[in-house]
C-alpha positions in Angstrom: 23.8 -67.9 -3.2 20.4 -66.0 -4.6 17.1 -66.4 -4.0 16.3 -66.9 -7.2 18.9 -70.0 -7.3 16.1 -71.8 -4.8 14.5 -73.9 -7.4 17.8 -75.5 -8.7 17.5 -77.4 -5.4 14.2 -78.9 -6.0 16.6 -81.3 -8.4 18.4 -82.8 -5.3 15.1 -84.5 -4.5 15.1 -86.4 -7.4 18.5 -87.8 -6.7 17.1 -89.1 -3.5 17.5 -86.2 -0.7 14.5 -85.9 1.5 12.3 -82.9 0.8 13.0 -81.7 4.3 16.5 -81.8 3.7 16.2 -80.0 0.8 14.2 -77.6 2.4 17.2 -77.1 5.0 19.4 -76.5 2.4 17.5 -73.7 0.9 17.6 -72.1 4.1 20.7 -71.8 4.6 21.9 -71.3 1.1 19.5 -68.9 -0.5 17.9 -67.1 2.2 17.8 -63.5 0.7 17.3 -62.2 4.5 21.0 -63.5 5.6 23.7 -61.6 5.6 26.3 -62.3 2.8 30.0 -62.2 3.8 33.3 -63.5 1.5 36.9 -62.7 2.6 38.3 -63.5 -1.2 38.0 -61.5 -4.3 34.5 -61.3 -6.2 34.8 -61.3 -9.7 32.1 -60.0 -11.9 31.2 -60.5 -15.0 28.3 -58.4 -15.0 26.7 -55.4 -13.7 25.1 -55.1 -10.2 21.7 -54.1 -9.9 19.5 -53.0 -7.2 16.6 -50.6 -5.3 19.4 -48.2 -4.8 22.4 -49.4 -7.4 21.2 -49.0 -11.0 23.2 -49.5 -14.0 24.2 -46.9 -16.2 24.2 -47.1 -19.5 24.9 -45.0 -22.8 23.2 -43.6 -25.4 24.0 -41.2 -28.5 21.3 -38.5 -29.2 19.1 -38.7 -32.2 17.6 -35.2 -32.2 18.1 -32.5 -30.1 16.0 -31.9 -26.5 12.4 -31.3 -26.4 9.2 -30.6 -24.1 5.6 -31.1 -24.5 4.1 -27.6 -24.0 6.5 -25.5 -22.5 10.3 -25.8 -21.0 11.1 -26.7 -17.8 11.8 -23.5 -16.8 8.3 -22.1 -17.6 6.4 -25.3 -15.5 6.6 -27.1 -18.7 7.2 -30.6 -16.8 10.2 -32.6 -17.8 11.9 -32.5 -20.9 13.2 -35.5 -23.0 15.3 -36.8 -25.8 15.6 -39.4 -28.3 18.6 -41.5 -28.1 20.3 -44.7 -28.9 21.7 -47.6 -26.7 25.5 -47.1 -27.6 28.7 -49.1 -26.1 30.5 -45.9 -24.6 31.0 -42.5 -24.0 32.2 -41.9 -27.9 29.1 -43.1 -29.2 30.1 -46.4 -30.8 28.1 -49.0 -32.1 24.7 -47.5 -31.6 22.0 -50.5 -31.1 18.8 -51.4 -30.6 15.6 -48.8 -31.0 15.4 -45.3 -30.3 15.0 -44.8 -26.1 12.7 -41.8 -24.9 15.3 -40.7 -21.8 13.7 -37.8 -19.9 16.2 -35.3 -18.8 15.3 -33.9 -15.1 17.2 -30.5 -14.2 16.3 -27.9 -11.0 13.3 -25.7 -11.9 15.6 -22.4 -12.9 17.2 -24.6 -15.8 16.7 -26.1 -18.8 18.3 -28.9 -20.8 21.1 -28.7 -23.4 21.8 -31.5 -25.4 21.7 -31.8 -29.2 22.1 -34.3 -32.0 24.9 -36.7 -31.4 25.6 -35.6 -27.9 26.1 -38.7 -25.8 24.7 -39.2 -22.6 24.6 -41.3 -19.6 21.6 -42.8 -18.1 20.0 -45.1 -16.2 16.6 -47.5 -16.3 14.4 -47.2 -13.1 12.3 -50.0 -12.0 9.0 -49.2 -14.1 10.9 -48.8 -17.0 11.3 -45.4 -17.2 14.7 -43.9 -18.9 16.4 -40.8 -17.0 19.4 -39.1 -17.6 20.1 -36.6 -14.8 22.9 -33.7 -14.7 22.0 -32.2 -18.4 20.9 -28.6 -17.3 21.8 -25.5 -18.1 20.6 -22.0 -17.7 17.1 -20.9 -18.5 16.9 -20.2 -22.0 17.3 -16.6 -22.3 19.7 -16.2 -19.6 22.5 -13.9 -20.2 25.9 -14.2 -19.4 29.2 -12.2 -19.6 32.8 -13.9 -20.1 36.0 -12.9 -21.7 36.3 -15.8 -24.0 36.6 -14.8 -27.7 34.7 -17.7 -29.3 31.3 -16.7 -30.9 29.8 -20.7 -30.8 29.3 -22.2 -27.6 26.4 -25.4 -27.8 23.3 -23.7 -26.6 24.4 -20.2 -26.1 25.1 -17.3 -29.1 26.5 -14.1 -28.8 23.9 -10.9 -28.2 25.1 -9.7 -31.5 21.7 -10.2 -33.2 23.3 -13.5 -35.2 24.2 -15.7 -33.5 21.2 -15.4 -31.0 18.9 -14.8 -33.8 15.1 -15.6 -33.4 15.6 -18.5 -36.0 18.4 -19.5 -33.3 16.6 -19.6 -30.6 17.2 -16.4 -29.4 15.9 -12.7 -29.0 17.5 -11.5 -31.4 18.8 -8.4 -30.0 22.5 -7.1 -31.2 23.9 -5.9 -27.9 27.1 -5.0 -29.9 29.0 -1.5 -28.5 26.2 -1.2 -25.4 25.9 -1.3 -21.9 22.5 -3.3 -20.8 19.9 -1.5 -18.9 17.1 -2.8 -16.7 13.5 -1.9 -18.6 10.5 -0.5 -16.6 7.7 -2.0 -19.0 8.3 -5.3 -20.6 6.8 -3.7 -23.8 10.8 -1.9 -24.2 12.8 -5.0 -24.0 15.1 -4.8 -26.4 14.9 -1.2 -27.6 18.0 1.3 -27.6 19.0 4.7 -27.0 22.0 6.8 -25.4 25.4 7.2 -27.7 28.9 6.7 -27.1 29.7 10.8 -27.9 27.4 13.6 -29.0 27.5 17.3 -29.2 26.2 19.0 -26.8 22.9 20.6 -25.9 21.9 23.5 -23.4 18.1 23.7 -22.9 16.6 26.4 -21.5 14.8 30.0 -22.2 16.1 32.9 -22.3 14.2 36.0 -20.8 13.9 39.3 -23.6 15.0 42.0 -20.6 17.6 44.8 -21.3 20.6 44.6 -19.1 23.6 47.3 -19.0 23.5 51.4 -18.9 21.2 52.6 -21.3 21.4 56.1 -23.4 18.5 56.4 -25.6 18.0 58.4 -28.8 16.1 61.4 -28.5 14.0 62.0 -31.6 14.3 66.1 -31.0 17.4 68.6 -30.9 15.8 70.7 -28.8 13.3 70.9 -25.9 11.9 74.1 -24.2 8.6 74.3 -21.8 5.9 77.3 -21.7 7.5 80.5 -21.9 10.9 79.8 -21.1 13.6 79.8 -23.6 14.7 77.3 -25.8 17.5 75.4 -24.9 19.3 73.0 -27.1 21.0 69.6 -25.3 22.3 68.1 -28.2 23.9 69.8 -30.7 25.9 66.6 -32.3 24.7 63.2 -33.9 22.7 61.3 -31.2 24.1 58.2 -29.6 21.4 55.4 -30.3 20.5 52.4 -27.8 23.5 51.1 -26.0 21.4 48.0 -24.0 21.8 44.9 -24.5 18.4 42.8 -25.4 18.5 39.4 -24.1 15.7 38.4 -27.0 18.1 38.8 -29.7 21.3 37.6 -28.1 23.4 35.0 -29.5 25.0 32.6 -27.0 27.6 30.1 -28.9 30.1 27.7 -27.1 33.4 26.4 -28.9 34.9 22.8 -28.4 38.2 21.4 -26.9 40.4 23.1 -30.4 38.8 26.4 -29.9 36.0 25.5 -32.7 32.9 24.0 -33.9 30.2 22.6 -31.0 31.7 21.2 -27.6 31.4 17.0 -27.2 30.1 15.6 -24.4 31.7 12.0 -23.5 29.4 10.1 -21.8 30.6 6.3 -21.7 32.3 6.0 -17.9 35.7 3.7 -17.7 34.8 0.4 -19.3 36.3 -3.5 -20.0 35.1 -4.8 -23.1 33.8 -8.4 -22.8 31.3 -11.0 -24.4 28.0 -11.4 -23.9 25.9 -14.5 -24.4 22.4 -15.4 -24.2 20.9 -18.7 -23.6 19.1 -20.1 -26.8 16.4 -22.4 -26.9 17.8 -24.9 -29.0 15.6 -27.7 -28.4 14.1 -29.6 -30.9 10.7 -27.7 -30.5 12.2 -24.9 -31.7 15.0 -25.4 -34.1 14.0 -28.5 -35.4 
């Protein structure tokens, strides 16, 4: 017996049972402080409700998630959708008004549920709606996988499309490049580096003469004070035979003996996709 059951006893006294016996009889019957024990089957009818047993129900999103201020993620408090009452998990026969069921995840996620989603959740005792175990990673997150799909719910591809800004997203294409850690916040998202490019020495090269040397002599003969003349070079002088490093031409030839060398400079690789977590709350995709 319940508690609440108490009163329908009150009607015995009428039918001519003492008050005290009545009074015995609730007791016995409907103390709610004595134990309750049955050896047959209980069969019920309804759903059991309690401090610590609530009854879940289930609900079909009207709009997508949404916060106040700012996500979860970013101390925005607890997020929330709009939802109706519905009679399973498929969403059928939605009744009743539009429920306000806040959505509480760990304080690294966020929620991710959208328009027709449906949900599971529960009343507490003031009333309040929650629906617990809708979190996902912060939005933007990033994650690598080798699925091929370009459209997962809440998540687009770092392809600068389907993680657009209107999206949700940053709207960087990370198509064809490797991700690097920036050291100001002010270059998130710029690019640089290339698969292949030709290659450049830098450097300065000093203007000194290196080699034997045999200069031209501008006379035929030379003599000194009295002395005779004697001649040293009777044929066509020789001209400069050094080599000036100002003037010298240095070139370099590829891997088919021609044209500017290549330098590869992308290490062994696996190609896989990349997604980024997109706010796609109601806030701000509509």
């Amino acid at each position: 017996m319940f508690s609440k059951h108490a009163l329908q006893f009150d009607r015995l006294i009428t039918e001519g049972m003492t008050v005290g016996q009545v009074s015995v009889l609730k007791s016995i019957l409907t103390n709610p402080d004595i134990e309750l024990e049955h050896h047959g089957v209980i069969k019920l009818t309804g759903s059991i409700e309690g401090p610590t047993v609530k009854a879940s129900k289930w609900a079909i999103c009207n709009t997508n998630w949404e916060y106040v201020s700012l996500p979860p993620s970013q101390g925005g408090g607890m997020a929330f959708v709009y939802a109706h009452e519905c009679d399973d998990s498929s969403g059928k026969n939605k009744v009743g008004d539009l429920r306000k069921i806040y959505l509480p995840v760990s304080p690294s996620q966020d929620p991710n549920l959208e328009a027709g989603d449906v949900i599971n959740f529960i009343t507490a005792e003031d009333g309040t709606d929650m629906a617990s175990g809708y979190g996902d990673a912060r939005i933007g997150s990033l994650q690598n996988n080798t699925r091929i799909e370009e459209k997962t719910k809440g998540w687009g591809l770092l392809n600068g499309t389907n993680n657009s800004i209107a999206k949700g997203g940053s709207g960087i294409d990370a198509r064809d490049k490797f991700l690097r850690q920036w050291s100001s916040s002010s270059n998130a998202g710029s690019t640089g580096g290339a698969a292949a490019t030709n290659l450049t020495i830098e450097g300065t090269f000093t203007a000194n003469d290196i080699g034997n040397h045999s200069h031209t002599l501008q006379e035929t003969t030379i003599g000194t004070g009295s002395e005779s003349t004697v001649t040293v070079i009777t044929s066509t002088p020789t001209g400069d035979s050094g080599v000036d490093l100002g003037t010298i031409s240095v070139s370099f030839t590829g891997a088919s003996g021609s044209g500017s060398p290549t330098a590869a400079t992308i290490p062994p690789f696996v190609y896989v996709a990349t997604y980024e977590r997109l706010d796609n709350s109601k806030n701000k995709v509509g």
